[in-house]
N, C-alpha and C positions, 0 to 999 in steps of 0.2 A: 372504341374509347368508352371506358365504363362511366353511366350516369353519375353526377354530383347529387349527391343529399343537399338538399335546400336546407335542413336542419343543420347538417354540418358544416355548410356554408355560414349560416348562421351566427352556430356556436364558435367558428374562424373569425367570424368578426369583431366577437364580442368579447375574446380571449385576446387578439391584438390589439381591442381600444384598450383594454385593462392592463396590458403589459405596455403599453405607451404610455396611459400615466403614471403606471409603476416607476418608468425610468425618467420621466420628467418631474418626477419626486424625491428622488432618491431610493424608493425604498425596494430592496428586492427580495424575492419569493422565499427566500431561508431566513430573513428577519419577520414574515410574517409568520412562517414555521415556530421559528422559535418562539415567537409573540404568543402562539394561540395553541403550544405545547401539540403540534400534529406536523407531520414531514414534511419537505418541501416538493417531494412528486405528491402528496394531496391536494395542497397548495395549487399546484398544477393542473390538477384535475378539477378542481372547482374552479380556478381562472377559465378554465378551456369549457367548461362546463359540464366535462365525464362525469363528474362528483357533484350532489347538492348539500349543501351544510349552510341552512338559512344562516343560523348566528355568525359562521364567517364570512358569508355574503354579506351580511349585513355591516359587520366589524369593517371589510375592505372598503365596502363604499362610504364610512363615516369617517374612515383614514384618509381618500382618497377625495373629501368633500362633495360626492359626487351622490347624486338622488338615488337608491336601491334599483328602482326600477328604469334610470337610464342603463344603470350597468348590467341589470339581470332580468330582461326583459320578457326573455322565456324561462325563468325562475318559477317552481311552482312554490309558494309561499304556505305553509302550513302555518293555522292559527291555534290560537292556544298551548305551544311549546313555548 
């Protein structure tokens, strides 16, 4: 049985809290697409955490009323962008 990445466990976690409030919202990943004029497999990849895109990190969790850093914990935050 091949070892589990703890990062990828992780980023499993943190891609299900976000798709839980997603749907306890209403709102789903081709309306944030289209929101922020980028695809919904990006969309994807940044929930999951494949992809980093602070400003849509940041856009999701002011939609989701949820503190940046409950949702993006392992987020590496670049200043001054």
């Amino acid at each position: 049985m091949p070892k589990k990445d703890i990062a990828t466990n992780k980023t499993t976690r943190q891609g299900i809290k976000i798709k839980i409030l997603l749907l306890e919202t209403g709102i789903t990943q081709s309306a944030l697409a289209e929101r922020f004029a980028v695809s919904q497999a990006f969309i994807s990849q940044v929930i999951s955490g494949k992809s980093k895109s602070y400003p849509i990190q940041k856009a999701i969790s002011k939609i989701l009323k949820v503190p940046f850093e409950e949702l993006w914990s392992n987020a590496v935050i670049r200043r001054g962008l």
